[in-house]
N, C-alpha and C positions, 0 to 999 in steps of 0.2 A: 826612636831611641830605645834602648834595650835597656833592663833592670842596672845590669853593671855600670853601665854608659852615665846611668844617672847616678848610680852611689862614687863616682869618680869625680861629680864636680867640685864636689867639696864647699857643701853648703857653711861646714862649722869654720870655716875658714876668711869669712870675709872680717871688713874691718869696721868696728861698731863706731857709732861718732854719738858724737851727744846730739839729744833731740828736745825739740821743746813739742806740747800737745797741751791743745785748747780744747778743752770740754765746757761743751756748751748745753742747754735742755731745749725746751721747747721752741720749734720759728716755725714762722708762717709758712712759707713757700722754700721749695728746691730753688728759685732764681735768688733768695738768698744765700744760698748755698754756693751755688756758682758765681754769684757776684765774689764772693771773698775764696773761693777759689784762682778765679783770674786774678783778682790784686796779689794773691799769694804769688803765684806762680810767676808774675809779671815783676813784681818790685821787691822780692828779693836777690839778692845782689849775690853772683856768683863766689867771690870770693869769703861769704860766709856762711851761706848752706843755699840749702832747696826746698822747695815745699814737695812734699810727695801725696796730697791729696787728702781726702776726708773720707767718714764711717757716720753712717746713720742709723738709725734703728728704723727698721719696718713701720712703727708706728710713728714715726716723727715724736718721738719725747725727748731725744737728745743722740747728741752726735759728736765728735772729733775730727781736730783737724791736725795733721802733722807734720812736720818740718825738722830737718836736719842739718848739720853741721858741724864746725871744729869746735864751737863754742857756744852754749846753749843760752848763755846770758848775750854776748850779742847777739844769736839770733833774735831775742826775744826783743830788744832793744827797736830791731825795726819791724819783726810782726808787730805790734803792741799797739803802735799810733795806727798801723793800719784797719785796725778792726774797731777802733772805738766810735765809728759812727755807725755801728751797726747794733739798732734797738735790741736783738734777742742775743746778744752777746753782752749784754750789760750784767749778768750773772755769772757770767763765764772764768773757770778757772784754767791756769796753764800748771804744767808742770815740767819740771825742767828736768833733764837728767844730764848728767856731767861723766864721761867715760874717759880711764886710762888705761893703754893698756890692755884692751879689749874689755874692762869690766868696770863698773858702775862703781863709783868713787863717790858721787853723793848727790842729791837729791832737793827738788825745792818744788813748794806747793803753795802759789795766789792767786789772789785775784786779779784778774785780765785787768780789771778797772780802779787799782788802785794805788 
């Protein structure tokens, strides 16, 4: 693919959706990680978003997990009960972001566990 090729795809052009993100700190093991990776990806229901995966820090101190959709309050509706049986996410906050329009309308910031 050539310079041009790529300034042609038209990265500024896709279309934003609301997302919700789990920030979590410190866990034990990556098979924690992946356990609530496959529930993500498994039992969210297509017709309200997707999970598109997680971010760790090198040193395991804390990580993100992220999910998309038309609406970030139901997303969050069925991530939520899915992660509560997981000890190192008992700290864990989400935030939600709300898009119209391409741009960010308004914002929310709790705790996963309350």
């Amino acid at each position: 693919m050539t310079f041009e090729e790529l300034e042609n795809i038209g990265f500024d052009n896709h279309i934003k959706q609301d997302s919700v993100i789990i920030s979590f700190g410190k866990f034990e093991s990556l098979d924690d990680i992946h356990k609530v990776d496959e529930i993500l990806f498994e039992k969210i229901p297509e017709d309200i978003g997707f999970y598109d995966g997680h971010e760790i820090n090198m040193d395991d101190t804390d990580g993100r997990f992220f999910a998309y959709g038309s609406n970030a309050e139901k997303l969050f509706k069925v991530i939520q009960p899915l992660l509560t049986e997981f000890e190192f996410l008992k700290d864990a906050e989400a935030y939600l972001e709300f898009i119209e329009n391409n741009k960010v309308v308004s914002e929310l910031e709790l705790k996963l566990n309350d």
